[in-house]
Backbone as CSV, one residue per row, in Angstrom:
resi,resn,N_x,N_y,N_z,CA_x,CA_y,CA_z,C_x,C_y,C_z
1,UNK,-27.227,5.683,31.496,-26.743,7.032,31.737,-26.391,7.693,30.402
2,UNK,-26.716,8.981,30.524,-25.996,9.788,28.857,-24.652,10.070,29.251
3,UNK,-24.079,10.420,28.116,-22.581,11.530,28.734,-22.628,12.348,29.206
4,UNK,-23.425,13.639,29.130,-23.648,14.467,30.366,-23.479,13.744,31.781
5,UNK,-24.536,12.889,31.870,-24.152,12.793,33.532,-23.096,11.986,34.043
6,UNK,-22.174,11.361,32.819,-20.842,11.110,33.171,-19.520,12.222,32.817
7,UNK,-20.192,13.443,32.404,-19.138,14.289,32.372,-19.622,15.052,33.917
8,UNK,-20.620,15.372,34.140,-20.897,15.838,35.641,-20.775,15.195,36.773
9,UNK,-20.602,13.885,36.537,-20.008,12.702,37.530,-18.253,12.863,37.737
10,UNK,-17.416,12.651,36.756,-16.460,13.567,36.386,-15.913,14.631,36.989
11,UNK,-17.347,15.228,36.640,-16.685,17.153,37.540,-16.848,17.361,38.830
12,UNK,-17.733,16.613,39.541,-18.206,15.998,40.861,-16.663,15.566,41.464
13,UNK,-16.244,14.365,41.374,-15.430,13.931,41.828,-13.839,14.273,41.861
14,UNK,-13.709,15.070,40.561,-12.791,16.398,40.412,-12.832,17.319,41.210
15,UNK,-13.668,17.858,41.697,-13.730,18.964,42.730,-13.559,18.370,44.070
16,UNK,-14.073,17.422,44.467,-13.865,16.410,45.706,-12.574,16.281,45.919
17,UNK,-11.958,15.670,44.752,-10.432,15.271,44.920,-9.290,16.797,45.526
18,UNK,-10.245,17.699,44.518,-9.384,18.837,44.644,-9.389,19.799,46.439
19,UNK,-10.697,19.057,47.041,-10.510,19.558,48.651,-9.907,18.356,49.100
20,UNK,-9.212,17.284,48.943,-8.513,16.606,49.781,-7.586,16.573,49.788
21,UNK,-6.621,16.491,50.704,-5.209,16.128,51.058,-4.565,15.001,49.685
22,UNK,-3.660,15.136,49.518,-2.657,13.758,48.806,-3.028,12.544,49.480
23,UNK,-3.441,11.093,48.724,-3.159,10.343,49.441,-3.899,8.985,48.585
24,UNK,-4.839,7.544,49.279,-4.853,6.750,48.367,-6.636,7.274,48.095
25,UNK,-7.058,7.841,49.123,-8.691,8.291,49.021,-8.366,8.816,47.666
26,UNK,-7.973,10.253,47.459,-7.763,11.193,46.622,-7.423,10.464,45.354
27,UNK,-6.596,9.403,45.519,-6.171,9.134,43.836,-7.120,7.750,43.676
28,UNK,-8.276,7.438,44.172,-8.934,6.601,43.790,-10.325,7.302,43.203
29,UNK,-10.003,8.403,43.823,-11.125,9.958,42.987,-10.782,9.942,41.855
30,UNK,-9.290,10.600,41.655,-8.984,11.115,40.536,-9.103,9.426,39.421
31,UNK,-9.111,8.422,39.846,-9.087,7.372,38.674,-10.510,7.230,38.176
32,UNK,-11.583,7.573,39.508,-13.162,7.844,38.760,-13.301,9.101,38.261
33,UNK,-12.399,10.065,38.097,-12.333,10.756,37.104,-12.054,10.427,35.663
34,UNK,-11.190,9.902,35.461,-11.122,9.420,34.333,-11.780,7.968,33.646
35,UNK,-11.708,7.548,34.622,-12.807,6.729,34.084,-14.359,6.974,33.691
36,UNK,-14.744,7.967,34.355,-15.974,9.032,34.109,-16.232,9.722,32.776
37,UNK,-14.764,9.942,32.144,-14.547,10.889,31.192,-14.484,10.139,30.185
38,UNK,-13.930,8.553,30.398,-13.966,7.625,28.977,-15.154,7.320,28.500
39,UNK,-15.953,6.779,29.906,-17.599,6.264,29.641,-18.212,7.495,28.940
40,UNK,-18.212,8.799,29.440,-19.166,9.666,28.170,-18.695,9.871,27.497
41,UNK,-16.818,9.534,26.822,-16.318,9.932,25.173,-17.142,8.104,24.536
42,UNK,-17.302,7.214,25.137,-17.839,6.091,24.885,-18.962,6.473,24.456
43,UNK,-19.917,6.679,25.304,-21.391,7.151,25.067,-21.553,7.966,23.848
44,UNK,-20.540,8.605,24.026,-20.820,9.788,22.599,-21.027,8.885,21.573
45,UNK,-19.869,8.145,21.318,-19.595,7.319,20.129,-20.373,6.698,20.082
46,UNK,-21.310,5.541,20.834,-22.285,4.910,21.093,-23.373,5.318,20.268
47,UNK,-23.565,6.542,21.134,-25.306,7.037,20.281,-25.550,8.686,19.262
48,UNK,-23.678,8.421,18.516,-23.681,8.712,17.756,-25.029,8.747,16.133
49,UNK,-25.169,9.881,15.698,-26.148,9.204,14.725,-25.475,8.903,13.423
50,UNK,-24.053,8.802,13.472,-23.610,8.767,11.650,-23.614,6.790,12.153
51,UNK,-23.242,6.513,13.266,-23.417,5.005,13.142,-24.185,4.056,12.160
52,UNK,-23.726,2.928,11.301,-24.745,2.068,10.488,-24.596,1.006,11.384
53,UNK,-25.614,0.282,11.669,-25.384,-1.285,11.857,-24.828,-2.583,10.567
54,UNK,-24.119,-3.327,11.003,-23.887,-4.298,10.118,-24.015,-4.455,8.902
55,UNK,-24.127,-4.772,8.151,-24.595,-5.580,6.533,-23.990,-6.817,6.381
């Protein structure tokens, strides 16, 4: 996956959360929200191009 489609995965499940009631559904949304949002600040860093490999 790129970060795009974990920032739109993200915004997906953000809006979901935001039509439901309080409760454990809703805050198991909002935790694949953020977990959504780490994997593409990850990705970024990942396939970053200033990256070197090893020496």
């Amino acid at each position: 996956m790129k970060q795009v489609d974990y920032v739109e995965m993200a915004e997906k499940c953000a809006r979901e959360a935001d039509r439901m009631p309080p409760g454990q559904e809703r805050d198991e949304l909002l935790k694949k929200v953020k977990l959504f949002e780490s994997y593409g600040k990850i990705d970024g860093w990942i396939s970053s191009p200033g990256l070197q490999p090893p020496r």
